[in-house]
C-alpha positions as CSV (number, residue, x, y, z in Angstrom):
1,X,0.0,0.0,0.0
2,X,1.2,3.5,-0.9
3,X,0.1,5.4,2.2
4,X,3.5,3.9,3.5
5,X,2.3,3.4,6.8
6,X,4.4,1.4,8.3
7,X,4.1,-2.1,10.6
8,X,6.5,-0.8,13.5
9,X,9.7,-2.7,13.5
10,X,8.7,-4.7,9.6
11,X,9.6,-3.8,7.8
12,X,8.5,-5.6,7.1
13,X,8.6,-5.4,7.1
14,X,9.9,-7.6,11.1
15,X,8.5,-5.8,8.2
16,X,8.6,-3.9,7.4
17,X,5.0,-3.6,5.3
18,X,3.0,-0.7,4.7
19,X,-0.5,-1.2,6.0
20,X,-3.6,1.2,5.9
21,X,-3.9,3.1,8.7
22,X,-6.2,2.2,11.1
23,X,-8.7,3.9,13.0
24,X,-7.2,5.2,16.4
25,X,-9.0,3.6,19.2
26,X,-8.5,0.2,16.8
27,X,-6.4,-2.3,19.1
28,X,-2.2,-2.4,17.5
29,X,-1.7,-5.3,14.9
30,X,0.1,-8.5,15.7
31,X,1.5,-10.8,13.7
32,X,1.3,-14.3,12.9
33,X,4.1,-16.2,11.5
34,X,3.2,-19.9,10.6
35,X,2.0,-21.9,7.5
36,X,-1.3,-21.7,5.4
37,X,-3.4,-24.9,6.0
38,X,-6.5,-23.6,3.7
39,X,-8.1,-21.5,1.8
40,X,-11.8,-20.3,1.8
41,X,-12.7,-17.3,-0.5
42,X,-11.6,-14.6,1.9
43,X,-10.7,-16.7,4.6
44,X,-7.4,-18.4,5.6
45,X,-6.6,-21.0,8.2
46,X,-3.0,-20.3,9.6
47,X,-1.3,-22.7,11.7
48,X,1.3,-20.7,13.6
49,X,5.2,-21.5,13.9
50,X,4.4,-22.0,17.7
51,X,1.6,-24.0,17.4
52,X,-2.1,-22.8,17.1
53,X,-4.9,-22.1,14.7
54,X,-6.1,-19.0,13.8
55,X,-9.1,-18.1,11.3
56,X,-8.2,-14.7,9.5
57,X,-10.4,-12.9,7.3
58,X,-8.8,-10.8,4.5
59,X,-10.0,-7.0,4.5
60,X,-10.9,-5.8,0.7
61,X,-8.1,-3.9,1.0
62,X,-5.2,-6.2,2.2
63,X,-1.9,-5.9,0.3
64,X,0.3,-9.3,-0.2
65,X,3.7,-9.0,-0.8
66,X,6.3,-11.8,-1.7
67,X,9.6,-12.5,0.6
68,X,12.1,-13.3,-1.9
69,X,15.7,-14.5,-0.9
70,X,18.6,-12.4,-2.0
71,X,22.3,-11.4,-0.8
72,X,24.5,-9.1,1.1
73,X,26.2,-8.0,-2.0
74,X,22.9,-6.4,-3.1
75,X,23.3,-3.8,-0.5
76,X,25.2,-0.9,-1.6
77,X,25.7,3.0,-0.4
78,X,22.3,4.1,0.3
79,X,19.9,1.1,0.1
80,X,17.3,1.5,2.3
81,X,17.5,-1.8,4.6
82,X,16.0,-2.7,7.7
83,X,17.4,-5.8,10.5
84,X,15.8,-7.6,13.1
85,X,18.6,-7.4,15.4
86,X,20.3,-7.8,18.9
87,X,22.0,-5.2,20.5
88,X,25.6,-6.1,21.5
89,X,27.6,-4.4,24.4
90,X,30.0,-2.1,21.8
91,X,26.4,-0.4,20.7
92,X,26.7,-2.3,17.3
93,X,23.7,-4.9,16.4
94,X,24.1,-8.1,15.8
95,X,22.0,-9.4,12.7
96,X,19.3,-11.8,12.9
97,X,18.1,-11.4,9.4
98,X,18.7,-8.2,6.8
99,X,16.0,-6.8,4.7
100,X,16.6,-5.0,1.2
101,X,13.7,-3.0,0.5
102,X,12.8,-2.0,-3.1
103,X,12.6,2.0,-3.8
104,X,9.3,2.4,-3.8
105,X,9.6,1.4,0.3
106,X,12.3,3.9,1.3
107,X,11.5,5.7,4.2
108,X,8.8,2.9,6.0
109,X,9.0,2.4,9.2
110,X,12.6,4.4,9.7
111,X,14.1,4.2,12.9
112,X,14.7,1.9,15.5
113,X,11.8,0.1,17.7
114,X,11.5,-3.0,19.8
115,X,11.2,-6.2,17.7
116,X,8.7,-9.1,18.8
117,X,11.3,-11.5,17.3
118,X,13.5,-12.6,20.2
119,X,13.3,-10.9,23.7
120,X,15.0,-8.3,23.5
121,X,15.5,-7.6,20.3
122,X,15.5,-4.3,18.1
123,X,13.9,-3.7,14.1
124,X,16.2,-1.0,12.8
125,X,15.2,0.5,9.3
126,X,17.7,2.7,7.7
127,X,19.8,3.7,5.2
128,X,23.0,1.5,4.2
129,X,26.4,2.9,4.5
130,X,29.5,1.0,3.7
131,X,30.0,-2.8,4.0
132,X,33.0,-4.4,5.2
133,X,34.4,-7.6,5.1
134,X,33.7,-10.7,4.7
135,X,32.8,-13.1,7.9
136,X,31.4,-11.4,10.6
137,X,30.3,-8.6,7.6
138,X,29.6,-4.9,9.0
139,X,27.2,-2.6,7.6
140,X,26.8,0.9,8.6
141,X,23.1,2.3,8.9
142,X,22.0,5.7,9.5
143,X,18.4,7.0,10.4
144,X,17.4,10.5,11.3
145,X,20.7,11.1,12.0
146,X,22.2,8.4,13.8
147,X,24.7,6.2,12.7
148,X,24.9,2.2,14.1
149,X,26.9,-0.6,12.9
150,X,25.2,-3.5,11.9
151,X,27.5,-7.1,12.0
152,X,25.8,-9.9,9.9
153,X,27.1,-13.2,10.8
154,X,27.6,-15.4,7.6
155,X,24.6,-17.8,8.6
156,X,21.6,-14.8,8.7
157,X,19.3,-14.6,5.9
158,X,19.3,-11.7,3.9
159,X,15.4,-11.0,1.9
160,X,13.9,-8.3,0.0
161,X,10.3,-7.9,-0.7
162,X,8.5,-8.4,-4.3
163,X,4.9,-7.4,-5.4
164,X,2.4,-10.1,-4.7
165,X,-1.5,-11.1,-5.0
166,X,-3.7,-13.1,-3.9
167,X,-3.5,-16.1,-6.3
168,X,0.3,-16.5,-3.8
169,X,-2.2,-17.6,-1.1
170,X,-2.2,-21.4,-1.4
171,X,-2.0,-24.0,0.9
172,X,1.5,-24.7,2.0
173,X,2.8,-21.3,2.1
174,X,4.5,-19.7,4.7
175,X,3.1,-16.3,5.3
176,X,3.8,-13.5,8.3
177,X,0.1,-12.2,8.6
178,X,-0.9,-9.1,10.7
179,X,-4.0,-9.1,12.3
180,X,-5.9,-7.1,14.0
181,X,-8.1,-8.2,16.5
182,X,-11.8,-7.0,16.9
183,X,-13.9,-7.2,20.5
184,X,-15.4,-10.8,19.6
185,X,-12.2,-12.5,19.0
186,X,-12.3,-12.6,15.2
187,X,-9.1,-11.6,12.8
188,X,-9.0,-9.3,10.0
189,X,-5.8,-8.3,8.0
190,X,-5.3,-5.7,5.9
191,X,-1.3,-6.9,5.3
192,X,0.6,-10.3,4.7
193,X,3.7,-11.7,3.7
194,X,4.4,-14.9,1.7
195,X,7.4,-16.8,0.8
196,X,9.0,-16.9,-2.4
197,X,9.0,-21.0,-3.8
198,X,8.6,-21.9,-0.3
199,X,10.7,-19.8,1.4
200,X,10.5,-19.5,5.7
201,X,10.1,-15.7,6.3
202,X,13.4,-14.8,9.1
203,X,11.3,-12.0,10.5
């Protein structure tokens, strides 16, 4: 969605996805990270990574986009990126998965906020600096004005984020869905991820 509100912390996504904005006394999305058992029109059945069922119904207006795999090497000087991370005693981060977003994403979500990831952990969105070396790999970040250093350990995934639809909603995927809960327990989304040929979102 254009209005590039922005999920806090995901970027995405973490994501770092733009969502419509919702109404203000409307409870703060959550997200669900698991795998689509079925499909019913507007309906999906998610079976969380955790464990659980949840029913979800999709909004008219929800956006899908597509998690696809790609590489550190893609980041260059001023790519807009975003990392769940942990924060290490130095004041660096260390990387638990990097995000690459596409242009038309720059500026979602900037800054750095808590992440639901791991306890403890940060989502940092901002723009790429330098990167150095390679194992133990540093990237420098910078968001309204400050300037962190970001080491991504060999092993952490590195995504970016493709346009999607519907049709991407099959059973079998693996999807990050938020939802927003209404006052009788039901789910509505008005944002989801999916992996790419299978792929596990990191976030």
């Amino acid at each position: 969605m254009m209005k590039r509100t922005a999920i806090a912390g995901l970027a995405l996504l973490g994501l770092l996805t733009a969502l419509p904005a919702a109404a203000q006394d409307s409870p703060p999305p959550q997200r669900i990270r698991g795998t689509i058992d079925a499909v019913d029109g507007s309906k999906l059945t998610v079976t969380a990574r955790g464990g659980g069922t949840s029913t979800v119904t999709l909004a008219d207006d929800a956006t899908v986009r597509l998690i696809a795999p790609a590489s550190i090497t893609d980041i260059k000087p001023g790519t807009y990126i975003g990392s769940a991370a942990m924060p290490q005693d130095d004041g660096s981060l260390r990387a638990l998965e990097v995000q690459i977003f596409p242009e038309s994403m720059r500026g979602v979500g900037e800054g750095q906020h808590p992440f639901d990831l791991k306890p403890g952990s940060t989502m940092t969105n901002a723009t790429a600096g330098d990167v150095t070396g390679t194992d133990g790999r540093v990237v420098t970040m910078t968001y309204q004005g400050v300037k962190t250093r970001l080491v991504v350990p060999p092993d952490v995934p590195v995504i970016t984020y493709e346009p999607g639809d519907r049709s991407m909603l099959t059973k079998g995927a693996h999807v990050i869905v938020m939802v927003v809960k209404a006052a009788d327990g039901s789910m509505v989304s008005h944002g989801l991820q999916v992996g790419k040929d299978g792929l596990v979102p990191p976030t």
